[in-house]
C-alpha positions as CSV (number, residue, x, y, z in Angstrom):
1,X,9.1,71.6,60.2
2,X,8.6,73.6,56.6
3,X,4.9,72.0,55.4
4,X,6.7,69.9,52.3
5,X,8.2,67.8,54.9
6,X,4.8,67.5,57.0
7,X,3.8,66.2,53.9
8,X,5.9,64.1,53.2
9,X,5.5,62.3,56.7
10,X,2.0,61.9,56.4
11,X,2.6,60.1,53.3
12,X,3.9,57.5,55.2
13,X,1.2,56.8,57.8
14,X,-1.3,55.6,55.5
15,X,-4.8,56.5,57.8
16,X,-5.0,60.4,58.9
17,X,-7.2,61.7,61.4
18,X,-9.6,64.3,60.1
19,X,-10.9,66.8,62.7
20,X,-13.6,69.0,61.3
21,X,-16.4,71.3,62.9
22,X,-19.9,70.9,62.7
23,X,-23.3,72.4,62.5
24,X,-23.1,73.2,66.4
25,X,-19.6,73.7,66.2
26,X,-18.0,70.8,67.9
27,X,-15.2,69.1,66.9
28,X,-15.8,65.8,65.1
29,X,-12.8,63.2,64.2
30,X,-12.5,60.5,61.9
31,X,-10.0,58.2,60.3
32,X,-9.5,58.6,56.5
33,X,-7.1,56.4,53.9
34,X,-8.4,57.5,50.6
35,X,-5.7,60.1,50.5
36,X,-3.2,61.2,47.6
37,X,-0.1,63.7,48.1
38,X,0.4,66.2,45.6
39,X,3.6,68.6,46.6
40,X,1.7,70.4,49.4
41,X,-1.8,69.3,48.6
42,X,-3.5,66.3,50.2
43,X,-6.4,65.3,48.0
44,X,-8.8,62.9,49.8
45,X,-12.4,61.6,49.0
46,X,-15.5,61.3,51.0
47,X,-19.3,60.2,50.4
48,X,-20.8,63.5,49.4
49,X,-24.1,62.6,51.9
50,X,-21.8,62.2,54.8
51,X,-21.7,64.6,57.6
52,X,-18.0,64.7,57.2
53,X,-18.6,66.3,53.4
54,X,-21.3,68.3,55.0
55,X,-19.1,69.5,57.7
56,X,-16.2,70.8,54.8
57,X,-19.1,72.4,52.4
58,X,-20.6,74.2,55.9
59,X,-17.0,75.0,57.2
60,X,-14.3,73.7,55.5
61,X,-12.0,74.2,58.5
62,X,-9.8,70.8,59.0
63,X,-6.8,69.8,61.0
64,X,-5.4,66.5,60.1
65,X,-2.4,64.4,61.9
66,X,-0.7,61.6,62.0
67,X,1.7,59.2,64.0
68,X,4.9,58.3,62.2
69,X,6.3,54.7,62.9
70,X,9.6,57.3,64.0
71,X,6.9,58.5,67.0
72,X,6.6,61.6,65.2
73,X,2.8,63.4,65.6
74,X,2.2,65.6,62.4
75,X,-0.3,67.7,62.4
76,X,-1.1,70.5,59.4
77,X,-4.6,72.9,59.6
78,X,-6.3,74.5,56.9
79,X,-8.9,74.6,54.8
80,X,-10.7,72.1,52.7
81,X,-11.5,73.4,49.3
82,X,-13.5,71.3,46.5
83,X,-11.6,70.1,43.5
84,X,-12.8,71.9,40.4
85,X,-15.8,70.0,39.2
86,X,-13.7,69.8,35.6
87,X,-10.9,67.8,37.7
88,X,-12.9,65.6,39.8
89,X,-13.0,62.4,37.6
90,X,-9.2,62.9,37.6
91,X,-8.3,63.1,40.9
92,X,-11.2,60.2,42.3
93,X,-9.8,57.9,39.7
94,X,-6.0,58.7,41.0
95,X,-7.3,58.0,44.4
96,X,-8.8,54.7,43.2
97,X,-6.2,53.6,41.5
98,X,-3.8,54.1,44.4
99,X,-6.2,52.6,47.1
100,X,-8.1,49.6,45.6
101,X,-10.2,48.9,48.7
102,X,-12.4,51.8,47.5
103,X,-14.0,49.8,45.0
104,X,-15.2,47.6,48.4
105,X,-16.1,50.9,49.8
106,X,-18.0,52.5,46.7
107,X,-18.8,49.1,44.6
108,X,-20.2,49.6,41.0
109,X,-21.1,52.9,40.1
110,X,-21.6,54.2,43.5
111,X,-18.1,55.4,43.5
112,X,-19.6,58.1,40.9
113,X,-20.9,59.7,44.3
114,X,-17.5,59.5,46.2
């Protein structure tokens, strides 16, 4: 399957699992929603004090899947890259706007550190 339609795919689960690497170099998983599809890029927001941002800044290595209601497993590796610091008000507000809970998540102006 070419990437655009792994893409695609995960676009329609709605929570990805994150697998990432950390300071000891075991694998660590998590569930993530705050996620926007781009073409091929998957932008998704995190806490920058959480081990899960520390794990991308220290690594950056990340394999994400997903289970389609069509029992389909996607899964895409890569690496994490930060958005440009210029772009990051862009894409967190996108990301809000698309997944209102995050206001719950990050109330106020602590979404500022998301």
């Amino acid at each position: 399957m070419d990437v655009k339609t792994c893409i695609k795919k995960l676009g329609c689960v709605g929570v990805l699992n994150f697998a990432t690497v950390d300071e000891d170099g075991a694998p660590q998983v998590r569930n993530i929603s705050a996620i926007h599809y781009e073409g091929t890029d998957i932008y998704f927001l995190t806490a920058r004090g959480k081990a899960f941002a520390r794990q991308l800044y220290g690594d950056g290595r990340v394999q994400i899947s997903g289970y389609t209601r069509y029992k389909e497993t996607i899964r895409v590796s890569g690496t994490a890259l930060e958005v440009p610091e210029d772009e990051q008000i862009k894409w967190r507000d996108i990301l809000y706007r698309e997944q209102p809970y995050l206001e719950n998540v990050y109330p106020g102006e602590s979404h500022r550190q998301a």
